[in-house]
Each structure stands twice: as structure tokens, then as C-alpha cells.
N, C-alpha and C positions, 0 to 999 in steps of 0.2 A: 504494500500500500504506500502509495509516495503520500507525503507531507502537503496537507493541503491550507487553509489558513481563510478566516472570515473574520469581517472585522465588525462587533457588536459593540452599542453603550449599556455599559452596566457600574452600578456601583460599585468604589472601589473596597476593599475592606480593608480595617485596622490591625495591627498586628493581636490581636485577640481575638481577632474572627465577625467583630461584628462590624456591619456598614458604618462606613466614614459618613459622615454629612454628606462630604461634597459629591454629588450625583451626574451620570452623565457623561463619565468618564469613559474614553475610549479602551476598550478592552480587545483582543485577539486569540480567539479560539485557533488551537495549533493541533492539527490530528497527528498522532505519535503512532511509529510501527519498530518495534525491536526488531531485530535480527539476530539472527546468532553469533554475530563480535559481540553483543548486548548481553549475552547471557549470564546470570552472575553478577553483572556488574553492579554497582550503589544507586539507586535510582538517578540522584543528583548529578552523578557522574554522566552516565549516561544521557541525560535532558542536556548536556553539556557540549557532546555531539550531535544531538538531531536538535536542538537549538541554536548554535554558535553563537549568536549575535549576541547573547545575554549571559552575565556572568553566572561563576558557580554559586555563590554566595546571593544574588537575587532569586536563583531557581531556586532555593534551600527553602528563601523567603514565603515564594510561591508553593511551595510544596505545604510547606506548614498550614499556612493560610487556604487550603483545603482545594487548589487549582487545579490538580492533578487527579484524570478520571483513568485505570489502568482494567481492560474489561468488564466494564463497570463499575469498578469497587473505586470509590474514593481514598486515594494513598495520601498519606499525610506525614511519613515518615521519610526523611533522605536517604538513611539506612535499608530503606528497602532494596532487596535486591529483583530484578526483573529478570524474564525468562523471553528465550526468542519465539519471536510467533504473536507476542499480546501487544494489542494497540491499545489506544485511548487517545484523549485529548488534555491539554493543558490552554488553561485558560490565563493570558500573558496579559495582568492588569496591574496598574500601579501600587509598590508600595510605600509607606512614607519615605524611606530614604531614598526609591525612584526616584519621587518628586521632588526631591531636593535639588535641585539645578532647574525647577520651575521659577518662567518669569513670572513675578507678582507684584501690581501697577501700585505701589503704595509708596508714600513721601516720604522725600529724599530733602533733607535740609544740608543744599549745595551751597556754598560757600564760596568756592571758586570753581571755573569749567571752562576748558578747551577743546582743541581734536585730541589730547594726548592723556589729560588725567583731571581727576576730579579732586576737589577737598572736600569733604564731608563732616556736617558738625554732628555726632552721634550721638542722640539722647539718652540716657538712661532706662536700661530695661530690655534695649535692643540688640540681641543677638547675634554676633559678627557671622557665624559661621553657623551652617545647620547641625546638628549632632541631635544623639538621644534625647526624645524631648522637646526638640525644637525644630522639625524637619522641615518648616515654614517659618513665614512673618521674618526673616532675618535680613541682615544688611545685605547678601549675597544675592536671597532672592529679587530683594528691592532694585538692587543694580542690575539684575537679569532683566527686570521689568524695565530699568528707564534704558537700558541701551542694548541690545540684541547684539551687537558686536562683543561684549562680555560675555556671551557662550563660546568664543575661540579664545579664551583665555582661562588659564588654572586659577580657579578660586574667584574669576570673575574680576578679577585685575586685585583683587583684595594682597596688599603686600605684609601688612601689620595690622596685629587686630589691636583692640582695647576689649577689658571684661564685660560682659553684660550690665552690670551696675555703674561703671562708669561712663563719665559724660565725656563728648567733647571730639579734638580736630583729628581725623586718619585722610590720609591720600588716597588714592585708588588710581591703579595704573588701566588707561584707557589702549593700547595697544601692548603688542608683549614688547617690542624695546625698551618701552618707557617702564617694564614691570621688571624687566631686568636689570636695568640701569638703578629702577628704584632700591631694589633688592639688593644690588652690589651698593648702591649709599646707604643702607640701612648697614651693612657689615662692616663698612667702614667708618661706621658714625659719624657721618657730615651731615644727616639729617637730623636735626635738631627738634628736642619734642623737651617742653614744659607744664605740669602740670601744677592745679593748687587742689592743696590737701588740708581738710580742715581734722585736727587730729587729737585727742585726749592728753592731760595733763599741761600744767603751764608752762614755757618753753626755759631751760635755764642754760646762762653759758653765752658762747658767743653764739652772736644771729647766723653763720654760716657753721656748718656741719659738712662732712663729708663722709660716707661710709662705705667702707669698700669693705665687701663680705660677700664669699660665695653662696649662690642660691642651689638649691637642689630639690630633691623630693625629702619631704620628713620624715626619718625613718622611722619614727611612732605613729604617723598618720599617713599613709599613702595618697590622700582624698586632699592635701595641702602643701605647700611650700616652707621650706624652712630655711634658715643659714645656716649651711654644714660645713663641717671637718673634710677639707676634700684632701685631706690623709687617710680619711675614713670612711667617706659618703660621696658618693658621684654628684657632682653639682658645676656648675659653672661661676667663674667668675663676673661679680657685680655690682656695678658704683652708680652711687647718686650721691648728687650733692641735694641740701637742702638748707634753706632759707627761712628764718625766723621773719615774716612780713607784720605779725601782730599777737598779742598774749594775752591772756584772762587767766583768771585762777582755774577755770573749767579746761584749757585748751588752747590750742594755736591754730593759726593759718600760716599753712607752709606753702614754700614757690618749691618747687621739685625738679630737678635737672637730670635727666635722664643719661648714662653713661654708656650705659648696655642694657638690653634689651630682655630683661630674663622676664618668665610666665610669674606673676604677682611682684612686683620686684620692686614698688614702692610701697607696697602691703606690709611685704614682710620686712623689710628693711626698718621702715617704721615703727612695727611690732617690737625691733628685736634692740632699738633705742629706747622703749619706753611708751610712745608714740602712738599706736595704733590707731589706723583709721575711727574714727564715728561711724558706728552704726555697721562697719566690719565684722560682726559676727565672725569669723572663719578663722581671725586674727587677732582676737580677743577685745576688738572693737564693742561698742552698747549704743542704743539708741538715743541718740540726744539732739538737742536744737532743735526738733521736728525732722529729720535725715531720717528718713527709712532703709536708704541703701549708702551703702560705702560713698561716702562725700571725696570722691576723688575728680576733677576735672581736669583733661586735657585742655589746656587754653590755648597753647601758643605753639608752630607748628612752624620751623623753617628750613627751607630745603632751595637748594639750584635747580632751576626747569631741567632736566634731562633732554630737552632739545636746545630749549630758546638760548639756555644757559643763564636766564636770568634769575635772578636773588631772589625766592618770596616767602615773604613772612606771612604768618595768618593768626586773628587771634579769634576765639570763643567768645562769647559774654558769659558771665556764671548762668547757669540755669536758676530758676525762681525758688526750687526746693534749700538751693546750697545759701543763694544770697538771701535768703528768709534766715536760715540757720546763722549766719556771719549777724546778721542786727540779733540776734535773739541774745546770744553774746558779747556784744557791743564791739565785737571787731571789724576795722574798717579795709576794705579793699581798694587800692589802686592799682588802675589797669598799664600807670606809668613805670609800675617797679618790673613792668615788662618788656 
């Protein structure tokens, strides 16, 4: 029986078997015939061959999710092993991490734009990248939506993220030169990123600080960052400097200068001062000034055009949450100490 193929709308379903909302979704019925190379084989394996076009690990996806009809009987195991001679059909319909490289038309607070790259002011709460949990609504998808030319690029020109809880300036390369270029300035650190960090206890000492301490995984918590012994602990090296802008007996506003690029690296840095973000739960932060999420903002954002060659600085404004919290504690910000 050769492999035949129709193309039906049916709803997609969630990775626990029940229909997603979103309805209407294009789906493609695939008629499957073993043979005797087939025999024996792992089913998933097998779907792997008279599939190609789809990886192993989406067929696994679909399998579970109940797609796979094998002489009637509904297979739902990968581990199945198939015999030659038995058909069926496999029904090839979205699952969330499919649709993660879906465009989706939702606002982009652009900042600056060319032919070559975007600046992006990212608010809080907004998800850089899709992963567990978030297979939509993210910055990735957003940028899939405003520019369909960010489908011929890895990650959608996305060079450097920021966490979901913080705010504030990332680039985004608009062709792959400028995502290369971007990327070899990011290693070199001539792109220059400033953040303001409103952070627990009053600040003491000189108003500049400098911390050089490698970051790593924690080896008591694998789910968090820590500054490890890298005699002892895999981690990378990591420097910020940081600026005393203003002090209360509750807290400081700090200017944050970024050195190297490590995953939490002004979280933990701060934690391991004394310091710890507001409202950081992760890092031994608590909820204060009205901050529900880690009071971190990227403000200030500069970098060399990768074509034009020219200089550009970029700055944020605080978001409403952070600059509520700065008056609740009567600390004042200027945007000139930037």
C-alpha cells in the first residue's frame, strides 16, 4: 500500500489528550504500511522512515497524544514494536512545541527599526523564548508575527535574552549578518547593557562596587544560580560593577554594568553582596514597595550599527510598577546619571 495523505481541520490537542481551545487547525491524515525492514522495529523509529519530514521526538509527541491508528487499534506507546504486513494511519496535527515558531500578531514596543535590526523595550512578564509552559505569547513569537523574514533566522534574530520578570532594552538581529556580527559583539563585550536594580538593605561603603565572582549552577539547588568555587563547581566567570544612585534604610537603587553575560548574573551577584533583588523570591528577595516581580530594568542599551557603523545608545523609561516603588521609598531617579 503506498502512503497516501489528506488534508482535514480538526482540533489540535494538549499534551494530556484533551482539545486545545484553539480550533480549526490544519491536520494531515498519513496512511502507514510496514514492511518487512519494519519488523521488530520501535514504532517511533519506524514513523521515522515512512514519515521523514518530521522529527523523532515530534512522532513520540504524536504517538502519545493518541494519532496513531495501527489495524485498528489505537497505539499510544513508542515502544511499540510493529510487524510487517499492518497498516494504519497517523494523524500529523500540531503540538504545542510544533507551534512554537508560530507567527503571532501581538505588540511589539519598538524602540528603534531598520532593514537590519530592531531594539525592543521588553515588559515584564514577557517570555523571551518558548519553553515548557510557554509555547506561545513570547517575544519570539511576537517577532515571527511582525516580520516573516525572522522565520530564516535561528531564534528569530533573538541574540540575548532578559528573564521573564524583567523589564527593558534587547536588540534583535533582522538578517543573519547583523545576528552574527551581533553575536561576535556580545563575546566581545563592546555591546554595552545597563540596568537599574532596586534592591534590599541600605547601601554602605563606597557608591561604586565591583564584583567579580564566578556564576554557575548551585550545587544544592539545580533549579538556581549561585557563585561557585570553580576549583570545585563548573561555572563561569562574572563581573558587574555597580553603583550606589540612592539609599533609604529599607534599600537602594542601583545602576548595574554589565561585564559578562552569565544566566541570572545580576540576581545572584547581588544576593551574594547582601543585596538581593525586591521581590526576587529565587534569591532570597520579598515583596516590597508594591514590586510583585524582581525590580530589575534594563534601561540603557549601546552598541555600533553592524552595518552603518554608527554609535547608538538607547535608553528605557522605568516602567510604572518600578517608578511607583522608587517614590514609595522616597528614592529619586535621574535619567542623567546615565
Amino acid at each position: 500500500m503506498k502512503n497516501t495523505q489528506q488534508i482535514i481541520s480538526t482540533p489540535p490537542q494538549g499534551p494530556d489528550g484533551e482539545l486545545a481551545e484553539e480550533t480549526g487547525v490544519e491536520a494531515e491524515l498519513r496512511a502507514l504500511s510496514f514492511s518487512f525492514a519494519h519488523h521488530g522495529m520501535r514504532l517511533d523509529l519506524a514513523l521515522t522512515e515512512l514519515v521523514p519530514e518530521f522529527s523523532r521526538t515530534y512522532l513520540q509527541q504524536l504517538i502519545a497524544l493518541g494519532s496513531v491508528l495501527i489495524n485498528g487499534t489505537l497505539v499510544t506507546k513508542a515502544s511499540s514494536k510493529v510487524k510487517a504486513g499492518a497498516v494504519g494511519q497517523i494523524e500529523l496535527r500540531p503540538t504545542p512545541q510544533s507551534q512554537a515558531f508560530k507567527a503571532e500578531h501581538l505588540p511589539l514596543d519598538i524602540v528603534f527599526e531598520d532593514e537590519h535590526l530592531l531594539v525592543i523595550n521588553k515588559p515584564a512578564g514577557l517570555v523571551v523564548h518558548p519553553a515548557p509552559g510557554n509555547w506561545s505569547g513570547t517575544l519570539m513569537n511576537r517577532l515571527l508575527g511582525y516580520d516573516a523574514q525572522a522565520f530564516n533566522l535561528p531564534r528569530a534574530g533573538i541574540v540575548h535574552r532578559l528573564d521573564k520578570d524583567t523589564s527593558g532594552l534587547m536588540v534583535v538581529a533582522r538578517t543573519r549578518q547583523v545576528m552574527d556580527a551581533l553575536v561576535q559583539a556580545i563575546a566581545a563585550r563592546t555591546i554595552k547593557r545597563q540596568y537599574l536594580a532596586l534592591a534590599h538593605a541600605a547601601w554602605q561603603g563606597s557608591l561604586l562596587r565591583h564584583v567579580d565572582a564566578p556564576v554557575g549552577r548551585d550545587p544544592g539547588n539545580r533549579l538556581r544560580m549561585a557563585v561557585v568555587d570553580l576549583g570545585v563547581h563548573a561555572g563561569k566567570v562574572a563581573q558587574t560593577d555597580f553603583e550606589c544612585l540612592a539609599s533609604c534604610a529599607t534599600g537602594c537603587l542601583l545602576k548595574c554594568t554589565l561585564h559578562t553575560g552569565r544566566t541570572h548574573q545580576i540576581r545572584v551577584h547581588l544576593a551574594s553582596i547582601g543585596h538581593a533583588l525586591v521581590a526576587d523570591a529565587v534569591y532570597g528577595g520579598a515583596i516590597a514597595a508594591g514590586m510583585q516581580r524582581q525590580a530589575l530594568h534594563a534601561t540603557r542599551l549601546g552598541f555600533v550599527h553592524p552595518v552603518t557603523g554608527q554609535s547608538l545608545v538607547f535608553h528605557a523609561p522605568l516602567p510604572d510598577d518600578l517608578a511607583a516603588a522608587l517614590e514609595s521609598w522616597g528614592l529619586n531617579y535621574n535619567m542623567v546619571s546615565f
